[in-house]
N, CA, C and O atoms as CSV, one atom per row, in Angstrom:
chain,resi,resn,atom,element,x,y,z
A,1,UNK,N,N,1.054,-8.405,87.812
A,1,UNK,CA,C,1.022,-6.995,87.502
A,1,UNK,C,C,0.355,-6.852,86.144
A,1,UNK,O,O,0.540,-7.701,85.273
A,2,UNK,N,N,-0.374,-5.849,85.963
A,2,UNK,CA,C,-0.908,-5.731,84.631
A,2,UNK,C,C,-0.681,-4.066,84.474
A,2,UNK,O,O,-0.106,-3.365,85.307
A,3,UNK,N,N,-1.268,-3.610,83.216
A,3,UNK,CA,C,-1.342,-2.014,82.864
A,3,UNK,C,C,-2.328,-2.051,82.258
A,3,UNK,O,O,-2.762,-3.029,81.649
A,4,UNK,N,N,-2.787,-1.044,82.341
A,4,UNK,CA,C,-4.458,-1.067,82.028
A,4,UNK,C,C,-4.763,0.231,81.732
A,4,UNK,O,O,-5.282,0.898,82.628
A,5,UNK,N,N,-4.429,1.044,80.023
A,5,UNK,CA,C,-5.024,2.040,80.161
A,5,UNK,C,C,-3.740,2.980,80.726
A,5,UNK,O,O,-2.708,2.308,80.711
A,6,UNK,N,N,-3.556,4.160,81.150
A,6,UNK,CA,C,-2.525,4.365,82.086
A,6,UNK,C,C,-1.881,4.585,82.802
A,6,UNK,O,O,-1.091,5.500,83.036
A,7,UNK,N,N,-2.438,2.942,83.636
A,7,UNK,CA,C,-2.308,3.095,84.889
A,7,UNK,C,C,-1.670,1.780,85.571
A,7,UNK,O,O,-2.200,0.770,85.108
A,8,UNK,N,N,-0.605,1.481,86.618
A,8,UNK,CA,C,-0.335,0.058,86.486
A,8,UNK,C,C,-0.851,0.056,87.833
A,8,UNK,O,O,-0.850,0.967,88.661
A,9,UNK,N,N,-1.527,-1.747,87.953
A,9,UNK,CA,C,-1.992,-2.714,88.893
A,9,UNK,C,C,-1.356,-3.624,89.419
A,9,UNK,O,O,-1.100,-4.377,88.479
A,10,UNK,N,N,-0.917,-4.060,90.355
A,10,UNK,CA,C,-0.476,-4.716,90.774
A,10,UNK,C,C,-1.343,-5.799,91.566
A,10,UNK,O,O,-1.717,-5.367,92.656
A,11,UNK,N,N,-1.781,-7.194,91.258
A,11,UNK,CA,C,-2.876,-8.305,91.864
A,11,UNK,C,C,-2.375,-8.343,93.138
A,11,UNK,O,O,-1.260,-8.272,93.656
A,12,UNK,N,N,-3.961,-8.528,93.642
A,12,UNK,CA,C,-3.734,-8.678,95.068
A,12,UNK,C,C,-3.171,-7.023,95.695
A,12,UNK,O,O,-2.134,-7.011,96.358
A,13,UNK,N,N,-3.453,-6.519,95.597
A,13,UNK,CA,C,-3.278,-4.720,96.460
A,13,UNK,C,C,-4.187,-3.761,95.678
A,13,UNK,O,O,-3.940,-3.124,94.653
A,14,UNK,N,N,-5.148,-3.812,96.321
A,14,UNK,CA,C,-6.349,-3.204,95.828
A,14,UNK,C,C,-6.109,-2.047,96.363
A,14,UNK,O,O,-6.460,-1.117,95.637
A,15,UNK,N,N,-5.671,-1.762,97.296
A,15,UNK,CA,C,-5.576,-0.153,98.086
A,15,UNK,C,C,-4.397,0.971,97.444
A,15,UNK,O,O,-4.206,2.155,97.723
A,16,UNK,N,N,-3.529,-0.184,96.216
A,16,UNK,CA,C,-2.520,0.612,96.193
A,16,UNK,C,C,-3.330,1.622,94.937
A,16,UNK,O,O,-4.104,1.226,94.065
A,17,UNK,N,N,-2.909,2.860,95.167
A,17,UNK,CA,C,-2.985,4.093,94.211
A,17,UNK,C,C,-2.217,4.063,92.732
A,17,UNK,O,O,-0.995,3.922,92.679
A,18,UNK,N,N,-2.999,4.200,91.591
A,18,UNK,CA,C,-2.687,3.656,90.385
A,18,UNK,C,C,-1.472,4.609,90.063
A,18,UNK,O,O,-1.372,5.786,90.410
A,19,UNK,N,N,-0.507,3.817,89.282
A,19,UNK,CA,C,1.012,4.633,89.122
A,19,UNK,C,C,0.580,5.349,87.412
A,19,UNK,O,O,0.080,4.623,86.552
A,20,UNK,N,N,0.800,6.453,87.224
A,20,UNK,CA,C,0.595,6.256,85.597
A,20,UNK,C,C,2.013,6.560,85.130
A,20,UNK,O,O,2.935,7.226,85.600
A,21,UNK,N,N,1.810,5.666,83.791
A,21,UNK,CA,C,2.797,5.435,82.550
A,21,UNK,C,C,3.213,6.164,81.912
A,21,UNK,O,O,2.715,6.310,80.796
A,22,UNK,N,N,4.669,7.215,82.452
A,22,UNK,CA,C,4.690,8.241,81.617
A,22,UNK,C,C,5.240,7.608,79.505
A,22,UNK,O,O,6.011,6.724,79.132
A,23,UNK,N,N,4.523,8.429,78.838
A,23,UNK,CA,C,4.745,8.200,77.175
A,23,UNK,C,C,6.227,7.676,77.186
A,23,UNK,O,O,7.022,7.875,78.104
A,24,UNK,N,N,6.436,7.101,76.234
A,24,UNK,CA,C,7.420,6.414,76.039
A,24,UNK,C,C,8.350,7.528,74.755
A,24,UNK,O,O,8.084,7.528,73.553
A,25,UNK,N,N,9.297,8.280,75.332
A,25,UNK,CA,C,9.723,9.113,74.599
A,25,UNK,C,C,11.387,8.945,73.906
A,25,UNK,O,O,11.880,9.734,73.099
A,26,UNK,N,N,11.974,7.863,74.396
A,26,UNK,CA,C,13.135,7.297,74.166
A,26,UNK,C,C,13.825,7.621,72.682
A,26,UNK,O,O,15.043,7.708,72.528
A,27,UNK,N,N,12.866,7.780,71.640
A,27,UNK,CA,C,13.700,7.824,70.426
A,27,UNK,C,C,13.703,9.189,70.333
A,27,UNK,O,O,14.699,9.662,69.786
A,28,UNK,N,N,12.563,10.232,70.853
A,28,UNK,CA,C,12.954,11.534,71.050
A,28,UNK,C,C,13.926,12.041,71.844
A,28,UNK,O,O,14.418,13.149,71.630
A,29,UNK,N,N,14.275,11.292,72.799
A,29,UNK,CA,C,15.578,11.906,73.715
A,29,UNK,C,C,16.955,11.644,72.765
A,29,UNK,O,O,17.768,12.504,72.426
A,30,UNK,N,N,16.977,10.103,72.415
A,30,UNK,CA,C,18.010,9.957,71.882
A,30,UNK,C,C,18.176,11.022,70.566
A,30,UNK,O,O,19.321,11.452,70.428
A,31,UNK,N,N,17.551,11.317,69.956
A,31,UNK,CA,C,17.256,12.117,68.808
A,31,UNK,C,C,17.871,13.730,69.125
A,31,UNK,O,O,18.571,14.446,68.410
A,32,UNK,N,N,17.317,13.965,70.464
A,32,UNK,CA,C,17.749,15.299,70.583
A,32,UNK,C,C,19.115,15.375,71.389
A,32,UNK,O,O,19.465,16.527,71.643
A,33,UNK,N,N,20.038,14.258,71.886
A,33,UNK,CA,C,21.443,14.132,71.831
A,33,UNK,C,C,22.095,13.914,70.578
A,33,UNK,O,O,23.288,14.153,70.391
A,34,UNK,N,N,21.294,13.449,69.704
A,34,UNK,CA,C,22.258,13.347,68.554
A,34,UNK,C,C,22.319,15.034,68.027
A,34,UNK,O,O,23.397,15.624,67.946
A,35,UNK,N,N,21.044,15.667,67.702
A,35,UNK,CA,C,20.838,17.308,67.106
A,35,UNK,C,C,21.802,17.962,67.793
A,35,UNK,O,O,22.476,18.820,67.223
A,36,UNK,N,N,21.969,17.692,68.915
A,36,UNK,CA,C,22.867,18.942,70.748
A,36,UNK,C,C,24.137,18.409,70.419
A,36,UNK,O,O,25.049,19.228,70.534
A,37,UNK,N,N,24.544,16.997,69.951
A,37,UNK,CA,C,25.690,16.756,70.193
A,37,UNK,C,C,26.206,16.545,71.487
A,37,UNK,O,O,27.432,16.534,71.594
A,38,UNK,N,N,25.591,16.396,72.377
A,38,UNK,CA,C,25.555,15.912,73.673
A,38,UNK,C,C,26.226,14.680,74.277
A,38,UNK,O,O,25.815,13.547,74.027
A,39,UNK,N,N,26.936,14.845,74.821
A,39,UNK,CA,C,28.048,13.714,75.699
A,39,UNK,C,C,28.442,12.455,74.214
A,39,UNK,O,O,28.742,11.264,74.291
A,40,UNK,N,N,28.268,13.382,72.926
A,40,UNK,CA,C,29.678,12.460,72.135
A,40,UNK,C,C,31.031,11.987,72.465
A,40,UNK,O,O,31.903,12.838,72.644
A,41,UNK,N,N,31.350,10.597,72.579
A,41,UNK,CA,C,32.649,10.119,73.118
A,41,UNK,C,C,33.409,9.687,71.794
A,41,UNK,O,O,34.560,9.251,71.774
A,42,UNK,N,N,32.506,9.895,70.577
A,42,UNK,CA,C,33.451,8.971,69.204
A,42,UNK,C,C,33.305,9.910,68.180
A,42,UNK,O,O,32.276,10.585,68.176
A,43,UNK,N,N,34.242,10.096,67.212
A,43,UNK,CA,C,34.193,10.807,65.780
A,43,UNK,C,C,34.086,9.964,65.147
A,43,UNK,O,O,34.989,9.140,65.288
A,44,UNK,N,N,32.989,9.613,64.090
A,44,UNK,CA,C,33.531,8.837,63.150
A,44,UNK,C,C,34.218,9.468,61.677
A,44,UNK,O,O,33.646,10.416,61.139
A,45,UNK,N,N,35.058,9.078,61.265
A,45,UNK,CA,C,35.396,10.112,60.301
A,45,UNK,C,C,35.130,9.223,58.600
A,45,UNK,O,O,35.947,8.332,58.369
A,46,UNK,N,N,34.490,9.376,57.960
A,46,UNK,CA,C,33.501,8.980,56.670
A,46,UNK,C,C,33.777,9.455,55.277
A,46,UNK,O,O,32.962,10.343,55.029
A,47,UNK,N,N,34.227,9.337,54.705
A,47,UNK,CA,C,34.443,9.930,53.142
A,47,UNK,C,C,34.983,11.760,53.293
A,47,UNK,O,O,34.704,12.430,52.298
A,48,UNK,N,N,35.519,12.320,54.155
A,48,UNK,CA,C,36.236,13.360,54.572
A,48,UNK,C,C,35.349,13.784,55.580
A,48,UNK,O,O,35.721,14.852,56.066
A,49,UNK,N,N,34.325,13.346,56.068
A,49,UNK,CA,C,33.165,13.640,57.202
A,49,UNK,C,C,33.171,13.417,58.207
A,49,UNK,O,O,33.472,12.253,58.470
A,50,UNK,N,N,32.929,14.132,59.106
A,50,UNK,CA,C,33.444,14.285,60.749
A,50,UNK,C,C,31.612,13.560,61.077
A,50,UNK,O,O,30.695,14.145,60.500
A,51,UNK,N,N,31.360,12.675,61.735
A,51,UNK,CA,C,29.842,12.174,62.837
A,51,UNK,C,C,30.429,11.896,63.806
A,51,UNK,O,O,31.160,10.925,64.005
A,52,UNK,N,N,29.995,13.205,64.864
A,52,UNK,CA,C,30.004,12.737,66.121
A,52,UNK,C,C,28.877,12.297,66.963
A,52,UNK,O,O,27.786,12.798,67.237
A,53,UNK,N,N,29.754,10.706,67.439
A,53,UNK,CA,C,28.371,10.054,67.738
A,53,UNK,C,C,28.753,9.098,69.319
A,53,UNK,O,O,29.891,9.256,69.760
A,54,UNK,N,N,27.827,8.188,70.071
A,54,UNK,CA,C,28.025,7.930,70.847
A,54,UNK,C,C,28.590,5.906,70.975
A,54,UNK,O,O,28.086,4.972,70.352
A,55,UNK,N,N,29.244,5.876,71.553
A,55,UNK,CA,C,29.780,4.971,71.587
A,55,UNK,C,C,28.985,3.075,71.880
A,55,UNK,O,O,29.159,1.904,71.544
A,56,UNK,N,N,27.889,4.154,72.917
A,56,UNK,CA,C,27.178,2.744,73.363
A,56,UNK,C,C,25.802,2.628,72.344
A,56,UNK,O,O,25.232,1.546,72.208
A,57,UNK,N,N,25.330,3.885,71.635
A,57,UNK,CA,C,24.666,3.259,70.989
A,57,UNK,C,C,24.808,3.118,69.542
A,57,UNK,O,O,23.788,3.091,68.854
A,58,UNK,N,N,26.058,3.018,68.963
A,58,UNK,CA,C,26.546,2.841,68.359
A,58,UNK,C,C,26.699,0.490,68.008
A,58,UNK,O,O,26.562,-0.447,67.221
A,59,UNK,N,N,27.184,1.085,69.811
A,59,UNK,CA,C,27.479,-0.817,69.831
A,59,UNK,C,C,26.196,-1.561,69.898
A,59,UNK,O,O,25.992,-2.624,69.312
A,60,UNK,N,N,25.290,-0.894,70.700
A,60,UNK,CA,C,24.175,-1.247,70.896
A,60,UNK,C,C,22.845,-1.045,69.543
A,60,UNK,O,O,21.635,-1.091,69.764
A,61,UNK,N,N,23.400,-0.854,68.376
A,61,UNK,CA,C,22.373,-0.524,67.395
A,61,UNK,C,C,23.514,-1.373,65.929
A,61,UNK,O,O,23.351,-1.062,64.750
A,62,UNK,N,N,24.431,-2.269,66.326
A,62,UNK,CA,C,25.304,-2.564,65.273
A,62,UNK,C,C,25.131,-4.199,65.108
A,62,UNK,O,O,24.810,-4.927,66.047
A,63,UNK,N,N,25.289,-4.476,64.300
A,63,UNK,CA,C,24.855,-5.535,63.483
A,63,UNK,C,C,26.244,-6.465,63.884
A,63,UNK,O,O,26.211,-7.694,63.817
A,64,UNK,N,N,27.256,-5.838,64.238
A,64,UNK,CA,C,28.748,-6.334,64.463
A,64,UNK,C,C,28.729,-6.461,65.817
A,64,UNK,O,O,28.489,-5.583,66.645
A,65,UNK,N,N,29.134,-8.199,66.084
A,65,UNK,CA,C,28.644,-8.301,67.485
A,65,UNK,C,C,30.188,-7.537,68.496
A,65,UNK,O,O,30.196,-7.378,69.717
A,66,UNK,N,N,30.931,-7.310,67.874
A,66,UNK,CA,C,32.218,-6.973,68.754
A,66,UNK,C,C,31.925,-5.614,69.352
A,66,UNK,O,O,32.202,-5.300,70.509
A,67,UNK,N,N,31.277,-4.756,68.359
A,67,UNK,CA,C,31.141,-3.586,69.119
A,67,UNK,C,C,31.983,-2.458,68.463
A,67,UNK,O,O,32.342,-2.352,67.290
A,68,UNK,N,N,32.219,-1.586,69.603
A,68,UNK,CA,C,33.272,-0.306,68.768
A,68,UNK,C,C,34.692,-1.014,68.458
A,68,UNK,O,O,35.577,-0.870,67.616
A,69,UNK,N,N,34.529,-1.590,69.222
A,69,UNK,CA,C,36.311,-2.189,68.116
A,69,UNK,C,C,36.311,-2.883,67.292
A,69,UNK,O,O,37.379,-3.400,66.961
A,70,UNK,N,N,35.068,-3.203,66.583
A,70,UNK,CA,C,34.894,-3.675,65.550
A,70,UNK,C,C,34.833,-2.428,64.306
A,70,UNK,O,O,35.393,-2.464,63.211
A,71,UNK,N,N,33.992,-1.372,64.852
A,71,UNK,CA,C,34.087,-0.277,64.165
A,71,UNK,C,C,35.642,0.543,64.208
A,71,UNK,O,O,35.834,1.344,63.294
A,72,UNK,N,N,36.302,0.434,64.827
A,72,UNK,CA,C,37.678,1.004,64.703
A,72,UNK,C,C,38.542,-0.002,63.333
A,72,UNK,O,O,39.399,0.268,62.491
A,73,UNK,N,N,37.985,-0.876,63.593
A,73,UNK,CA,C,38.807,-2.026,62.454
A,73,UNK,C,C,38.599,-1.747,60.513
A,73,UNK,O,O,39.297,-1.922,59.514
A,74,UNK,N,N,37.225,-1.234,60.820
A,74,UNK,CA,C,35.935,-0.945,60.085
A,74,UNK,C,C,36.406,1.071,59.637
A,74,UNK,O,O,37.111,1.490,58.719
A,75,UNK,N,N,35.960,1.537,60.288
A,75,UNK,CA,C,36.312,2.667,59.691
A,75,UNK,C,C,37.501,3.768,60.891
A,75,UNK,O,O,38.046,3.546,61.972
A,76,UNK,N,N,37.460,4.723,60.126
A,76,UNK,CA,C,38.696,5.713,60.882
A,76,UNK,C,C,37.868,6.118,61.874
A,76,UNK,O,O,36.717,6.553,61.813
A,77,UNK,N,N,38.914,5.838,63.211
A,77,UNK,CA,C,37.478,6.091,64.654
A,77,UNK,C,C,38.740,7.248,65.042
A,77,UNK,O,O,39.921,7.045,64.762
A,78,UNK,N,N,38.300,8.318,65.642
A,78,UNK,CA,C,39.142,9.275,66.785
A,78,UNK,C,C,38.402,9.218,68.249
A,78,UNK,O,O,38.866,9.847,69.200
């Protein structure tokens, strides 16, 4: 399989009709759940400061391999 431009190929199927690559918009989506506040499952609560934020990418963007219960250990979680 290759991509070429944007459009993907697949070797050997010359007949197939080129798929295109929609933009890669991932840090804008995530971006505009964080602004909406959108399907928050965690508070973190911070120097008297309420962040509501999400749980998996929280675990998934943390330097602490345990995860949110590492952050519950770590700071005041609701």
């Amino acid at each position: 399989m290759s991509v070429v431009g944007e459009t993907v190929n697949v070797a050997g199927q010359s007949s197939c009709t080129p798929v295109k690559v929609p933009e890669c918009r991932l840090s804008d989506d995530l971006g505009t759940l964080f602004e909406r506040g959108s399907f928050c499952d965690v508070v973190l609560c911070v120097g008297g400061h309420e962040f509501h934020a999400h749980k998996a990418v929280l675990a998934g963007t943390s330097n602490l391999t345990c995860g949110i219960e590492e952050f519950r250990r770590v700071l005041s979680v609701h």
